[in-house]
PDB file with SEQRES, HELIX, SHEET and CRYST1 records, atoms N, CA, C and O in Angstrom:
SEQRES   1 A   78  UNK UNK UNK UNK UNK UNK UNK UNK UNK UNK UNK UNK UNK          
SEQRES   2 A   78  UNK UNK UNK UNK UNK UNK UNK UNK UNK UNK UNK UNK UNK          
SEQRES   3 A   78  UNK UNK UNK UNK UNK UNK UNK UNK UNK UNK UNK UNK UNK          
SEQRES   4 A   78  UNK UNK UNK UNK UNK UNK UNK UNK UNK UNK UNK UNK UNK          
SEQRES   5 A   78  UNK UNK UNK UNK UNK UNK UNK UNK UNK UNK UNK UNK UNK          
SEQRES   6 A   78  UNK UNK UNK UNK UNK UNK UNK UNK UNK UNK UNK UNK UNK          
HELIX    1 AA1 UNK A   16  UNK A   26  1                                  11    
HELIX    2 AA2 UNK A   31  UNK A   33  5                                   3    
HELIX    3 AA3 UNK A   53  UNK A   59  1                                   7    
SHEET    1 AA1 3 UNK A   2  UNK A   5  0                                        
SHEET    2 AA1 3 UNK A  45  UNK A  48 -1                                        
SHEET    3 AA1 3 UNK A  34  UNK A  37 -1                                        
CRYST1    1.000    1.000    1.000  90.00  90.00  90.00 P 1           1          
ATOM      1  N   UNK A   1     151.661  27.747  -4.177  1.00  0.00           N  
ATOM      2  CA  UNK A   1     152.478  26.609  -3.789  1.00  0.00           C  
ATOM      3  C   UNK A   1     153.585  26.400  -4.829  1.00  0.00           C  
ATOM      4  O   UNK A   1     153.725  26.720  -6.009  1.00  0.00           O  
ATOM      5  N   UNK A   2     154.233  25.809  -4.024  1.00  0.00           N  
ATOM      6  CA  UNK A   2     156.225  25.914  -5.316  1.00  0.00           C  
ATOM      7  C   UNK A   2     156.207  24.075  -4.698  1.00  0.00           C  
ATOM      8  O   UNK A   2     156.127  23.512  -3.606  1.00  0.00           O  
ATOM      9  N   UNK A   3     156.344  23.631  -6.281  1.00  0.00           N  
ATOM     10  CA  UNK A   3     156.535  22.316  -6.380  1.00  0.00           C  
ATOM     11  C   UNK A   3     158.250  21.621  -6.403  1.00  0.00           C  
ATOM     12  O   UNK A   3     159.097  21.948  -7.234  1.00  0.00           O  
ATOM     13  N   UNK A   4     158.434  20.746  -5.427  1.00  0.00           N  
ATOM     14  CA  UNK A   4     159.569  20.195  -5.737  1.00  0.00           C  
ATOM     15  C   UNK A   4     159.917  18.914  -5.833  1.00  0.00           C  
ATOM     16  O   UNK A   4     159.132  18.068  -5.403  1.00  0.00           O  
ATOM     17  N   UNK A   5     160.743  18.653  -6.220  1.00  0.00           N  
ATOM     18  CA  UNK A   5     160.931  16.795  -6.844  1.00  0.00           C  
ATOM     19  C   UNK A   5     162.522  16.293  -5.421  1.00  0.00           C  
ATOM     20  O   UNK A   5     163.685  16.695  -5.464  1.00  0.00           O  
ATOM     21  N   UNK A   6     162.072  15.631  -4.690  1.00  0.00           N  
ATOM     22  CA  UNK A   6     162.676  14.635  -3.767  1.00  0.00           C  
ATOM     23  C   UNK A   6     163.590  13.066  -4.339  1.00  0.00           C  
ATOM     24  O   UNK A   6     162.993  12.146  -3.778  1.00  0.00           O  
ATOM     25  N   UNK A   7     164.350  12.676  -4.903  1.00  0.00           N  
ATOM     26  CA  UNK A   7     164.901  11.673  -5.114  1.00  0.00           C  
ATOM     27  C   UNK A   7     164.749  10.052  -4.180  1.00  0.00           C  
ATOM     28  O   UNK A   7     165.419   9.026  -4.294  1.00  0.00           O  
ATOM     29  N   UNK A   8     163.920  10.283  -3.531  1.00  0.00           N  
ATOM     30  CA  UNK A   8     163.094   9.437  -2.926  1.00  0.00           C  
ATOM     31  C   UNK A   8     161.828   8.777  -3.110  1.00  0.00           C  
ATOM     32  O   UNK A   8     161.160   9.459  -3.887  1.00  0.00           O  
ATOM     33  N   UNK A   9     161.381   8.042  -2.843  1.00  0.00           N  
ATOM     34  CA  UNK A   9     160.128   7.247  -3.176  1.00  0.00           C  
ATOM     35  C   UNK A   9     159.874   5.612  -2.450  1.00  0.00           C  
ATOM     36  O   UNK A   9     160.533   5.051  -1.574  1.00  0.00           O  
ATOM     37  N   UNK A  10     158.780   5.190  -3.127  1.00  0.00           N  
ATOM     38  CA  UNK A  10     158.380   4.261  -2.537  1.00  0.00           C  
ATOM     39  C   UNK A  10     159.294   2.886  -2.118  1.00  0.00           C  
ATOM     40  O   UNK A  10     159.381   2.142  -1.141  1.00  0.00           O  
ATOM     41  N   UNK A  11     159.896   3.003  -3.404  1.00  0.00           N  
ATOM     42  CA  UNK A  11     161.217   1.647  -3.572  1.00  0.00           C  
ATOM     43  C   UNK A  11     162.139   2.273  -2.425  1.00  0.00           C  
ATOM     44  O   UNK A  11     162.805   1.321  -2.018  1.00  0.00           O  
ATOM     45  N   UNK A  12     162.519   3.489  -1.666  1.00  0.00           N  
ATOM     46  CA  UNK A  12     163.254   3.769  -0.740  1.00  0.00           C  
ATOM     47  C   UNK A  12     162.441   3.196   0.812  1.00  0.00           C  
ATOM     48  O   UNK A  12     162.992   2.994   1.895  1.00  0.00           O  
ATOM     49  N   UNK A  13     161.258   3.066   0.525  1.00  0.00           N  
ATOM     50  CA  UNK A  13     160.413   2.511   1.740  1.00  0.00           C  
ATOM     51  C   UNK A  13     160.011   4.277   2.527  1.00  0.00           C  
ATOM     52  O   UNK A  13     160.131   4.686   3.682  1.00  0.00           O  
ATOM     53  N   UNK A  14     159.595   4.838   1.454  1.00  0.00           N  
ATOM     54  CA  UNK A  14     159.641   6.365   2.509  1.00  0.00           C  
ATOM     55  C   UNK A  14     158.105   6.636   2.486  1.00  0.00           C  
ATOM     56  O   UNK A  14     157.611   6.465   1.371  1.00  0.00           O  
ATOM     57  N   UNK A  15     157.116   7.075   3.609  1.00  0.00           N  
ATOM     58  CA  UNK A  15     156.169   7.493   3.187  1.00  0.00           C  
ATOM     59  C   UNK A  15     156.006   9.210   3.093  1.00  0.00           C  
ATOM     60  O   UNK A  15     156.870  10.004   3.467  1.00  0.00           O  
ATOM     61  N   UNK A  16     154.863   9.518   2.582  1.00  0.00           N  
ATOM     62  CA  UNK A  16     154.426  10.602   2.856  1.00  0.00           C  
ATOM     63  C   UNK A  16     154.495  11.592   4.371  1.00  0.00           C  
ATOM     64  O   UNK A  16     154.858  12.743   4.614  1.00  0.00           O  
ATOM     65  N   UNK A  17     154.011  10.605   5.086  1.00  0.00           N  
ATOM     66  CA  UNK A  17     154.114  11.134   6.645  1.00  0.00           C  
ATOM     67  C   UNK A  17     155.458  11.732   7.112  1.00  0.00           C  
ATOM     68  O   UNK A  17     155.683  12.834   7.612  1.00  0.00           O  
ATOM     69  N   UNK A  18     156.451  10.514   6.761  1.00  0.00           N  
ATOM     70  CA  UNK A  18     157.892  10.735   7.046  1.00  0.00           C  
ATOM     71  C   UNK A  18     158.937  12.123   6.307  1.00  0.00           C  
ATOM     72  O   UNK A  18     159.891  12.673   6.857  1.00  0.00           O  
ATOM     73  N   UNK A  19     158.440  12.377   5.097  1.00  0.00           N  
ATOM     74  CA  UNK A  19     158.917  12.991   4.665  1.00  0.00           C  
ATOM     75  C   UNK A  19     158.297  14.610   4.822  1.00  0.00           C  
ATOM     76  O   UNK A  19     158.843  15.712   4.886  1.00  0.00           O  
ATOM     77  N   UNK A  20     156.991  14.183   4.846  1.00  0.00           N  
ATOM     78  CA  UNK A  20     156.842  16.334   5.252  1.00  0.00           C  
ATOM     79  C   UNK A  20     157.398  16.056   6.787  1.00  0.00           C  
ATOM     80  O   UNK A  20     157.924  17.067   7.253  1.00  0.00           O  
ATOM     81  N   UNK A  21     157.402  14.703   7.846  1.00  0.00           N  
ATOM     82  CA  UNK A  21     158.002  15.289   8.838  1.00  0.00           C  
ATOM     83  C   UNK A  21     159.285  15.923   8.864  1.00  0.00           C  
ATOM     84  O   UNK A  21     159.470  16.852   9.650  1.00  0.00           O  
ATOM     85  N   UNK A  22     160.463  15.416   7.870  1.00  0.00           N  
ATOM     86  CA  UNK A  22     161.786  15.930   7.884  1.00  0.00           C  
ATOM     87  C   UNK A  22     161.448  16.653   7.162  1.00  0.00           C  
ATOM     88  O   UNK A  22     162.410  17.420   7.110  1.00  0.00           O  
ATOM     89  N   UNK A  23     160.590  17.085   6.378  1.00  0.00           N  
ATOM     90  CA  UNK A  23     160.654  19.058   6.423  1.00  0.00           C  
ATOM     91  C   UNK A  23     160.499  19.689   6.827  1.00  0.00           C  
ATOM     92  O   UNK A  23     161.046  20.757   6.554  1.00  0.00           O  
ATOM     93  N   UNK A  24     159.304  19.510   8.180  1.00  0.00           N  
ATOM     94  CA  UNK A  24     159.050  20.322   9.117  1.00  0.00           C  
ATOM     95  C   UNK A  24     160.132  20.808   9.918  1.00  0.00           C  
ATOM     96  O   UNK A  24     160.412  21.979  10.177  1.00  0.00           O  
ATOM     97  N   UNK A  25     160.723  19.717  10.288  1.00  0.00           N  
ATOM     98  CA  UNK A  25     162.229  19.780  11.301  1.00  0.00           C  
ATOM     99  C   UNK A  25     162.703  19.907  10.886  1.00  0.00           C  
ATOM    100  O   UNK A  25     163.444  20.118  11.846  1.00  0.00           O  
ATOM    101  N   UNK A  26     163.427  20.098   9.940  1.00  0.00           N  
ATOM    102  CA  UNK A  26     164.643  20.923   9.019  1.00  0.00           C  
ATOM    103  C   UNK A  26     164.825  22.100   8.899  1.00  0.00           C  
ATOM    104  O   UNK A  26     165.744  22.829   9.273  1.00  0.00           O  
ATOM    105  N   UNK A  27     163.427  22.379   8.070  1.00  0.00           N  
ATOM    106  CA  UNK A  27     163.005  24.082   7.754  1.00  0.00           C  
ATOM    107  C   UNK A  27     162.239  24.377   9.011  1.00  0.00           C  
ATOM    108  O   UNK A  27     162.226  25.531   9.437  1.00  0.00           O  
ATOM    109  N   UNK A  28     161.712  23.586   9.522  1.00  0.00           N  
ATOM    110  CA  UNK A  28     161.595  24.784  10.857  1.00  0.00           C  
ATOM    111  C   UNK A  28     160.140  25.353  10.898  1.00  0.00           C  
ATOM    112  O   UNK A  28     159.811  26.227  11.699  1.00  0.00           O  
ATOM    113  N   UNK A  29     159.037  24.634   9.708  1.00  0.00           N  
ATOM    114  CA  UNK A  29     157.755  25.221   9.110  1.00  0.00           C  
ATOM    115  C   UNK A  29     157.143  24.593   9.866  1.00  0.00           C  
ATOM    116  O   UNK A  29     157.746  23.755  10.537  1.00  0.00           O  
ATOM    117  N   UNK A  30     155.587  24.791  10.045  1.00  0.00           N  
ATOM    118  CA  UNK A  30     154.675  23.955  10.105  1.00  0.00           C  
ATOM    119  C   UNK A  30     153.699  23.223   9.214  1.00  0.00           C  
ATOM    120  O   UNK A  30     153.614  23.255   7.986  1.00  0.00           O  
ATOM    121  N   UNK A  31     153.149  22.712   9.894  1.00  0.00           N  
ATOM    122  CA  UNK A  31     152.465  21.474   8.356  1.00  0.00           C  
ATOM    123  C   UNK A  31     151.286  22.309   7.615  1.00  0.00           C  
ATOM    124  O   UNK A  31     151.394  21.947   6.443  1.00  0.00           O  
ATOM    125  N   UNK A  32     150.691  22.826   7.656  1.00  0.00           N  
ATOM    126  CA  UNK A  32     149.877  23.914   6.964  1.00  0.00           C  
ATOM    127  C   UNK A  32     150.794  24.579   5.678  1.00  0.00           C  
ATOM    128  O   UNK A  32     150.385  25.195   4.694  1.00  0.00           O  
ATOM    129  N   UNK A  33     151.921  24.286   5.991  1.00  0.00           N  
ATOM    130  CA  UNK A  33     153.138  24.754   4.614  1.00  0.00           C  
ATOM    131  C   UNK A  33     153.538  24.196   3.920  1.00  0.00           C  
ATOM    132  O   UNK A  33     154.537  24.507   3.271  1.00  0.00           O  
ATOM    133  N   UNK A  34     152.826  23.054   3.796  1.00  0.00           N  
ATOM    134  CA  UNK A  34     153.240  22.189   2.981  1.00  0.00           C  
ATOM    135  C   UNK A  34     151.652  21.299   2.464  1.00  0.00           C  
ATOM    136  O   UNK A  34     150.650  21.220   3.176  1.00  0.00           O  
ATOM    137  N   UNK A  35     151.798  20.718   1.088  1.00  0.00           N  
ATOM    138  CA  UNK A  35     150.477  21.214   0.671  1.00  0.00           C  
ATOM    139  C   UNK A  35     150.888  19.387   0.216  1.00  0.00           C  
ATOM    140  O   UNK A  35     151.602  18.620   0.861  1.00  0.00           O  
ATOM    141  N   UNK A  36     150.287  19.163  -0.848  1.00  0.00           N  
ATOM    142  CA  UNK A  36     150.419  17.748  -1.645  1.00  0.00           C  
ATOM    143  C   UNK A  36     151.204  17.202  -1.514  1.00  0.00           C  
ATOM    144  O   UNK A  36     152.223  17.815  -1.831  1.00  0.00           O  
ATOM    145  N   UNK A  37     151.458  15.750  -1.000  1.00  0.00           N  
ATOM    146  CA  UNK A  37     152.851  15.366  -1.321  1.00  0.00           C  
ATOM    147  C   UNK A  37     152.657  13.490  -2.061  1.00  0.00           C  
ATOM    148  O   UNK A  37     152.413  12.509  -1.357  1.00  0.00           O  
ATOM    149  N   UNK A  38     152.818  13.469  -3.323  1.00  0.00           N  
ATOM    150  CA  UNK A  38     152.865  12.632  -3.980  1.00  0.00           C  
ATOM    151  C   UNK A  38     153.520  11.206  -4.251  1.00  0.00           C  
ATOM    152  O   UNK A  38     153.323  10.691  -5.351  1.00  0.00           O  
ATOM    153  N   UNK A  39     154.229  10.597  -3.373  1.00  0.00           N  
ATOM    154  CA  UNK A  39     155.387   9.391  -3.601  1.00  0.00           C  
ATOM    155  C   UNK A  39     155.256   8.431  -4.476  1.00  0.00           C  
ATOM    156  O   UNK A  39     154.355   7.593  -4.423  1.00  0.00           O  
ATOM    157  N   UNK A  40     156.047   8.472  -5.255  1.00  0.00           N  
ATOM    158  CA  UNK A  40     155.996   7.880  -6.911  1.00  0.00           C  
ATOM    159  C   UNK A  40     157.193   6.658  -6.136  1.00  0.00           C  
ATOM    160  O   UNK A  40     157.483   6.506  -4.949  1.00  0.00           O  
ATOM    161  N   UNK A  41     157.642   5.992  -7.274  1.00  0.00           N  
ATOM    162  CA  UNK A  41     158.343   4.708  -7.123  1.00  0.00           C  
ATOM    163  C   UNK A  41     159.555   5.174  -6.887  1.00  0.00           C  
ATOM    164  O   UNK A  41     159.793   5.020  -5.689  1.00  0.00           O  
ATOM    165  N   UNK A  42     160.603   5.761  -7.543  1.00  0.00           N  
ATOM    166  CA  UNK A  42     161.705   6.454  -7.377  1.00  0.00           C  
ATOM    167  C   UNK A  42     161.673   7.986  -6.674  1.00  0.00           C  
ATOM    168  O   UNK A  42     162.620   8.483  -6.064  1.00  0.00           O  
ATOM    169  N   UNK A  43     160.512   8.545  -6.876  1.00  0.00           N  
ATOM    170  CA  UNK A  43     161.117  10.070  -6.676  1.00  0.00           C  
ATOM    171  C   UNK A  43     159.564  10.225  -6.086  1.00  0.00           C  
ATOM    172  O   UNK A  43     158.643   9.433  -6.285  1.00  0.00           O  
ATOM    173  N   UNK A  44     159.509  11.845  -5.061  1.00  0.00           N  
ATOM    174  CA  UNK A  44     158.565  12.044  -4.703  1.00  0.00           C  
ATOM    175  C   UNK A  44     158.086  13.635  -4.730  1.00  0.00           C  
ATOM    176  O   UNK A  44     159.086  14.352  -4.692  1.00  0.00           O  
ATOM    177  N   UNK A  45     156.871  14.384  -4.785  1.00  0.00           N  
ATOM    178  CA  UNK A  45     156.620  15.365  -5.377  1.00  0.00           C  
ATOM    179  C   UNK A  45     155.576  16.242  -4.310  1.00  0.00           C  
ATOM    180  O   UNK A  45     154.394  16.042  -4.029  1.00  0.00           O  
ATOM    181  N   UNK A  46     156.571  17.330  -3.830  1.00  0.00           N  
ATOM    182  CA  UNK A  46     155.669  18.235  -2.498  1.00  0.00           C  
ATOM    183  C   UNK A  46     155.918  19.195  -2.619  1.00  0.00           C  
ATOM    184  O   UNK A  46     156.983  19.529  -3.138  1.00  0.00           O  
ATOM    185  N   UNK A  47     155.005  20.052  -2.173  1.00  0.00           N  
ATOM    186  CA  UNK A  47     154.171  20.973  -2.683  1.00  0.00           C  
ATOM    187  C   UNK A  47     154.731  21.792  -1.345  1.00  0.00           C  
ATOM    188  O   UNK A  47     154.849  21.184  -0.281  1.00  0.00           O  
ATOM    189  N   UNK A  48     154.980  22.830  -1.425  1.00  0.00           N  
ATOM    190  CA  UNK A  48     155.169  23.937  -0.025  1.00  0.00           C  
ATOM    191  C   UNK A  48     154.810  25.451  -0.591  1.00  0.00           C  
ATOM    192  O   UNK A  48     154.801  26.011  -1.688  1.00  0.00           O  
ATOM    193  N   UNK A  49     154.519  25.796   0.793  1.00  0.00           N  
ATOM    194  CA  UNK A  49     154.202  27.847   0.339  1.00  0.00           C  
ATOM    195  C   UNK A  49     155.052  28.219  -0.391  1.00  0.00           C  
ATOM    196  O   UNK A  49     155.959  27.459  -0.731  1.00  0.00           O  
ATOM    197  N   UNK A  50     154.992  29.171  -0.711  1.00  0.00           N  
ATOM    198  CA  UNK A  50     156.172  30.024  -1.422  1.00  0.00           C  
ATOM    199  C   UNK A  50     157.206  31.155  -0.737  1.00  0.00           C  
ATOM    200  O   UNK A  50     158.309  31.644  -0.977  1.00  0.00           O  
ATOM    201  N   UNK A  51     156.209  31.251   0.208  1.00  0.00           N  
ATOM    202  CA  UNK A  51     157.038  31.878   1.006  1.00  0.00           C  
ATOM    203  C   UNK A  51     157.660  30.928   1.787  1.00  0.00           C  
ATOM    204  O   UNK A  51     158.429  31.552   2.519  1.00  0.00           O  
ATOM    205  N   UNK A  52     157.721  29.963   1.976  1.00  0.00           N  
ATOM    206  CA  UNK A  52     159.062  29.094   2.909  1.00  0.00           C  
ATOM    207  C   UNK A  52     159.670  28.156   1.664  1.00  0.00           C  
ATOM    208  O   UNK A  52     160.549  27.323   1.882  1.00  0.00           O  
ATOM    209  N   UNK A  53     159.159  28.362   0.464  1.00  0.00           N  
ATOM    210  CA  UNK A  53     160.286  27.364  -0.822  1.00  0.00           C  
ATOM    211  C   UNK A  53     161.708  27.587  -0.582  1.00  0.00           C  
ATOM    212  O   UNK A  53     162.503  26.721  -0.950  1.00  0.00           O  
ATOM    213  N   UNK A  54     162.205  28.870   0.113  1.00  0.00           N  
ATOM    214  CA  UNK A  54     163.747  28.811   0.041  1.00  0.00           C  
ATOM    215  C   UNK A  54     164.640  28.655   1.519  1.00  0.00           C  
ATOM    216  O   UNK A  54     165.814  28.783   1.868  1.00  0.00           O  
ATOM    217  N   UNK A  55     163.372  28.309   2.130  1.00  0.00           N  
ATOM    218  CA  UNK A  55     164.056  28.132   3.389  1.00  0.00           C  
ATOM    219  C   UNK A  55     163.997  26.369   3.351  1.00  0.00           C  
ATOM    220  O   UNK A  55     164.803  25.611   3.891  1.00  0.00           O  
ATOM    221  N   UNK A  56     162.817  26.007   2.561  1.00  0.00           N  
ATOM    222  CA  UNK A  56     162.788  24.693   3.072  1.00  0.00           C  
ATOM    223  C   UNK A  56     164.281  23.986   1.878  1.00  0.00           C  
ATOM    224  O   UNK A  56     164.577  22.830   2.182  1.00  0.00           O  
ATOM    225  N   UNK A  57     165.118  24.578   0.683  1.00  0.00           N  
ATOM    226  CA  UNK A  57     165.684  24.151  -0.369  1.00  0.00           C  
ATOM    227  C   UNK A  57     167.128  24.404   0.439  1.00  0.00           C  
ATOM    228  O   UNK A  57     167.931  23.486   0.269  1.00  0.00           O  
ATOM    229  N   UNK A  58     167.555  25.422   1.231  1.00  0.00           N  
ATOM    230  CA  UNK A  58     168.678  25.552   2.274  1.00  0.00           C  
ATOM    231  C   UNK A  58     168.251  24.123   3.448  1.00  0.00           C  
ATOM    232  O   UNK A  58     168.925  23.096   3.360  1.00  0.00           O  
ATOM    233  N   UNK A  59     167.303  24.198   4.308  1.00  0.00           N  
ATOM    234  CA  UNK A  59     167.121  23.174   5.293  1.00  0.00           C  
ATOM    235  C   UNK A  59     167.576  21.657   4.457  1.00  0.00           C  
ATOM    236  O   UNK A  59     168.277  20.901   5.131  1.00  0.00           O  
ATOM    237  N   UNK A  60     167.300  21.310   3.390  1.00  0.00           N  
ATOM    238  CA  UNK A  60     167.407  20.021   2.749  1.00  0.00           C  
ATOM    239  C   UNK A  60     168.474  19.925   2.636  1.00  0.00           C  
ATOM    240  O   UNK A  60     168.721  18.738   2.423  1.00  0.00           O  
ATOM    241  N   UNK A  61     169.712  20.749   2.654  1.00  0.00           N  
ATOM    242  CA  UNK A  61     170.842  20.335   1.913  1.00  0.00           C  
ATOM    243  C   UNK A  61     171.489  19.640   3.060  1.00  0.00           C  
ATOM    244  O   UNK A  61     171.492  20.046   4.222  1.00  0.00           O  
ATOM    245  N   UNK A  62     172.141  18.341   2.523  1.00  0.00           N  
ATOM    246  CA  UNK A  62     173.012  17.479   3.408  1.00  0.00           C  
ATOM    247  C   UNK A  62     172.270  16.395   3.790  1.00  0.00           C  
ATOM    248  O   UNK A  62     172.747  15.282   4.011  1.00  0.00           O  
ATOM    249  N   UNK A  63     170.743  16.787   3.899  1.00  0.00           N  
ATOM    250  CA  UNK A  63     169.535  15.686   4.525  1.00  0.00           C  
ATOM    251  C   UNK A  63     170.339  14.022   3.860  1.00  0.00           C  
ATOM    252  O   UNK A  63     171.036  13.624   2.927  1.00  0.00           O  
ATOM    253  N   UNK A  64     169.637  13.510   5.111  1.00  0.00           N  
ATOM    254  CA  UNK A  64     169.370  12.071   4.548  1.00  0.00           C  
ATOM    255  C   UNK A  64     168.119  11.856   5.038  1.00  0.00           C  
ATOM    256  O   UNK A  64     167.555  12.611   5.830  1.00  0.00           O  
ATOM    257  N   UNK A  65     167.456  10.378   4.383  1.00  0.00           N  
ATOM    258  CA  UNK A  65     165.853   9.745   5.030  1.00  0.00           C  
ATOM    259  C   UNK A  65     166.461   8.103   4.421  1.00  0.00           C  
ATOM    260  O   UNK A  65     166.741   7.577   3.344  1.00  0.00           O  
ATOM    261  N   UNK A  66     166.439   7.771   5.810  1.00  0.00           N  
ATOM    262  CA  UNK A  66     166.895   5.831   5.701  1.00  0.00           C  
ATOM    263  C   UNK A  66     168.072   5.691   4.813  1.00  0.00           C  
ATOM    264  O   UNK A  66     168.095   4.852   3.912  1.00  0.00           O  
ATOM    265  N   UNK A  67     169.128   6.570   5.078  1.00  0.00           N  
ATOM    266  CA  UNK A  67     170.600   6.282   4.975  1.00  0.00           C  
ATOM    267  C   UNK A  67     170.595   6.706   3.386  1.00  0.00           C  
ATOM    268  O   UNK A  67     171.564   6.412   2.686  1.00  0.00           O  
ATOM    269  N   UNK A  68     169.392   7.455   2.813  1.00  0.00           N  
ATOM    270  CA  UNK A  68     170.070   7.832   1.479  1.00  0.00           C  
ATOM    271  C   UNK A  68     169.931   9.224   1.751  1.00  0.00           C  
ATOM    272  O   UNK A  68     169.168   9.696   2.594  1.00  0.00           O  
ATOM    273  N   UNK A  69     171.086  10.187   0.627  1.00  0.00           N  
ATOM    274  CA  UNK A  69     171.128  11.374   0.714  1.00  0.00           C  
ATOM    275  C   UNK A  69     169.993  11.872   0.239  1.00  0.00           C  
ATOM    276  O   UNK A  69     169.501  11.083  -0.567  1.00  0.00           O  
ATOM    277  N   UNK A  70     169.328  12.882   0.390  1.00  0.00           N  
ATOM    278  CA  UNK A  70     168.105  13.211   0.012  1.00  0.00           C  
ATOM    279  C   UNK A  70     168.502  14.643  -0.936  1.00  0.00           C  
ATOM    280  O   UNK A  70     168.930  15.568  -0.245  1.00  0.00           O  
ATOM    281  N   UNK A  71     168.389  14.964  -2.675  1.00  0.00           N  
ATOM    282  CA  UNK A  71     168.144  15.790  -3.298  1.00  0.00           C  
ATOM    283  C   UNK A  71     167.014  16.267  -3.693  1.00  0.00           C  
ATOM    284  O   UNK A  71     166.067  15.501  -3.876  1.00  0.00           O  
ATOM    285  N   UNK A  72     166.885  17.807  -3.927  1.00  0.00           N  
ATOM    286  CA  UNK A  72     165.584  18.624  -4.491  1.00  0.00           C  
ATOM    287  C   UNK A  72     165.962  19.053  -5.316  1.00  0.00           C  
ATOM    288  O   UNK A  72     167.112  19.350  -5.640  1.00  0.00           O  
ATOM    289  N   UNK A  73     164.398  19.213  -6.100  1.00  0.00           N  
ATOM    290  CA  UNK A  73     164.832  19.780  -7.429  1.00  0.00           C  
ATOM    291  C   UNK A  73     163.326  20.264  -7.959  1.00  0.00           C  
ATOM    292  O   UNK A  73     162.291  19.666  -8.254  1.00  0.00           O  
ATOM    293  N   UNK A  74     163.856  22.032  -7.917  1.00  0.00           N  
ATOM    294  CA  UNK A  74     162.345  22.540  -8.123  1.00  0.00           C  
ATOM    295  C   UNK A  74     161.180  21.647  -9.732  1.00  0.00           C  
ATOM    296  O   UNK A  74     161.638  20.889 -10.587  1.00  0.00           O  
ATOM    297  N   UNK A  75     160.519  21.861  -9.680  1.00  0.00           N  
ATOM    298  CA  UNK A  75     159.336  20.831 -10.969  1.00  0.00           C  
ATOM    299  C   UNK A  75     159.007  21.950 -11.374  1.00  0.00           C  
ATOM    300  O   UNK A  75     159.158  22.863 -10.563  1.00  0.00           O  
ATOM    301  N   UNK A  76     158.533  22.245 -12.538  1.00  0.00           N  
ATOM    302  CA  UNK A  76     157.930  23.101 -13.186  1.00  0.00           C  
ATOM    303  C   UNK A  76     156.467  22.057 -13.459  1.00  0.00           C  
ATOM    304  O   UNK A  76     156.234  20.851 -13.540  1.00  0.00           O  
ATOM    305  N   UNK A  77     155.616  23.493 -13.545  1.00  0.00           N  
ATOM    306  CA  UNK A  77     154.069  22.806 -13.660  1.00  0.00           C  
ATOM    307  C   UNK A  77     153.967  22.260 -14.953  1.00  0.00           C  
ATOM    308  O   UNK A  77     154.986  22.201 -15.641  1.00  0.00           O  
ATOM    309  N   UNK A  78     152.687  21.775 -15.471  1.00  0.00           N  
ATOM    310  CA  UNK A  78     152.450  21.095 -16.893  1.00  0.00           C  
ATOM    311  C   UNK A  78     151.928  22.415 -17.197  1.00  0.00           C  
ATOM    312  O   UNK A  78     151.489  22.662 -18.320  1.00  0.00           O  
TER     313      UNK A  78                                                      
END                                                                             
């Protein structure tokens, strides 16, 4: 799994549900491809295969979720 950081979060009013859904429909994956997804206060943290990490980092670009632009940004592990 390839971890990435979302500029979204709880203070945006976004849940979990909502957001692997606009990855599904974006990238085009199914939900089995997408693994943890964490929503912190500002920013949020999901987990996808590795084999769809670069389809789902093309699908995101331009995204919005509730009128804000939505950025990624791969995480490196601890």
């Amino acid at each position: 799994m390839v971890r990435f950081g979302f500029n979204v979060g709880k203070a945006d009013k976004v849940a979990s549900a909502e957001l692997a859904n606009m990855i599904m429909k974006r990238a085009r994956i199914s939900d089995f491809m997408i693994g943890n997804i964490d929503v912190e206060d500002r920013e949020s943290i999901v987990e996808v295969h590795k084999d769809v990490a670069l389809k789902v980092i093309n699908a995101m670009k331009g995204a919005d979720l509730k009128g804000k632009k939505v950025e990624i940004t791969p995480v490196k592990r601890k």
